[in-house]
N, C-alpha and C positions, 0 to 999 in steps of 0.2 A: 394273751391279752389282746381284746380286739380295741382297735384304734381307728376311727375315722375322719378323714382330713378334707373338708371340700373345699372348691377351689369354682373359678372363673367369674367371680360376680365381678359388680361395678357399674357405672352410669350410663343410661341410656336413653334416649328420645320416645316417646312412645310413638309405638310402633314397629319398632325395633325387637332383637332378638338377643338372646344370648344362649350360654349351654354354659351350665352348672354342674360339677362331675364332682365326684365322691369317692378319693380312694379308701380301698378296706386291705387291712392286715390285722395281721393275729387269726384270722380263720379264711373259711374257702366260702362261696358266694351261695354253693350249692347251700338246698335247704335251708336257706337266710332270705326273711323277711327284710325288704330295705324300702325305705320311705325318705318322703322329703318334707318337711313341714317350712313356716314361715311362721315370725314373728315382728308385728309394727308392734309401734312405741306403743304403751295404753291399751292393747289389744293380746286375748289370748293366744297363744301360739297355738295353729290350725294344720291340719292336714293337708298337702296339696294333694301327693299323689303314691303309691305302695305300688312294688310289682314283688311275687315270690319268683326267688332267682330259677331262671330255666324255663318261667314261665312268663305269661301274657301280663300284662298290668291289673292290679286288685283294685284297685281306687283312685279316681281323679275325684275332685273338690268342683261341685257343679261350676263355680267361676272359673275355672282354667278349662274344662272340659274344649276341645277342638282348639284350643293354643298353645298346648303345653303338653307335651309326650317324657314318659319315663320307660329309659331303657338299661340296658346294662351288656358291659365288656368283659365279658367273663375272663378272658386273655390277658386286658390290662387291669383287672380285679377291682373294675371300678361302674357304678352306676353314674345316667346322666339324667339330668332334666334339661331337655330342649325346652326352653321360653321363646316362643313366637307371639307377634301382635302385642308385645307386653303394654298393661299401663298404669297409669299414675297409681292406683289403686294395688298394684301387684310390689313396689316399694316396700321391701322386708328384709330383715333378717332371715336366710335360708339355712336351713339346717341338714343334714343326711342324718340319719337313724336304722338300727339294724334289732330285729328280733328273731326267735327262731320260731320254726315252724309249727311248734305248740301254740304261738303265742296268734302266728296268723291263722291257725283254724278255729282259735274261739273267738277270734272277731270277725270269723266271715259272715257277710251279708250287712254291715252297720259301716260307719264313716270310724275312720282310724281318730287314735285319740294318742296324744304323747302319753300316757301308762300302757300303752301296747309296748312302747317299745325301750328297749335297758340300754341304749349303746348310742352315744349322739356323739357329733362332728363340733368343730369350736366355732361353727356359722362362716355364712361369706354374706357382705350387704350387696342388695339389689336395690338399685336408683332408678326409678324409671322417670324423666320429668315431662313436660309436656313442651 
């Protein structure tokens, strides 16, 4: 049974930084699509960023591109999302998400979409104020 737990959000100045991590159990990282998306109030939940585990990153979300890096610890079987330069606009609901590898090769080349992915995290909030 896979389970995803993210962790480190909370309030921050903009400008400011944080790092967002995603533990996974019930499976191994290998051959696992993992994404991070966001959700504001009134707003549909959006893609930030996907990397396939082992490999480079699939997808940044043009508004985060050069401030916001997705990585992964294979070791402690957990993805992050680095938030650098955060701001007022980047305030969401963060979520981790996991699919497999079927799921990332019939979306390659388009912007991830939440039906890519079967496995979500129970969110951490992000406050950025000014």
């Amino acid at each position: 049974q896979v389970q995803l737990a993210e962790s480190g959000g909370g309030s921050v100045q903009a400008g400011g930084s944080l790092r967002l991590s995603c533990a996974a159990s019930g499976y191994t990282f290998s051959r696992t699509w993992l994404a991070w998306f966001r959700e504001a109030p009134g707003k549909e939940r959006e893609g930030v960023a996907a990397l396939l585990a082992g490999e480079s990153p699939t997808y940044y979300a043009d508004s985060v591109k050069g401030r916001f890096t997705i990585s992964q610890d294979n070791t402690k079987d957990t993805v992050f999302l680095q938030m650098d330069n955060l701001k007022p606009e980047d305030t969401a609901t963060y979520y981790c998400a996991s699919a497999s590898y079927a799921s990332y090769y019939r979306a390659r080349g388009r912007a991830i979409t939440p039906t890519d992915f079967g496995y979500w995290g129970q969110g951490t909030q992000v406050t950025v104020s000014l």
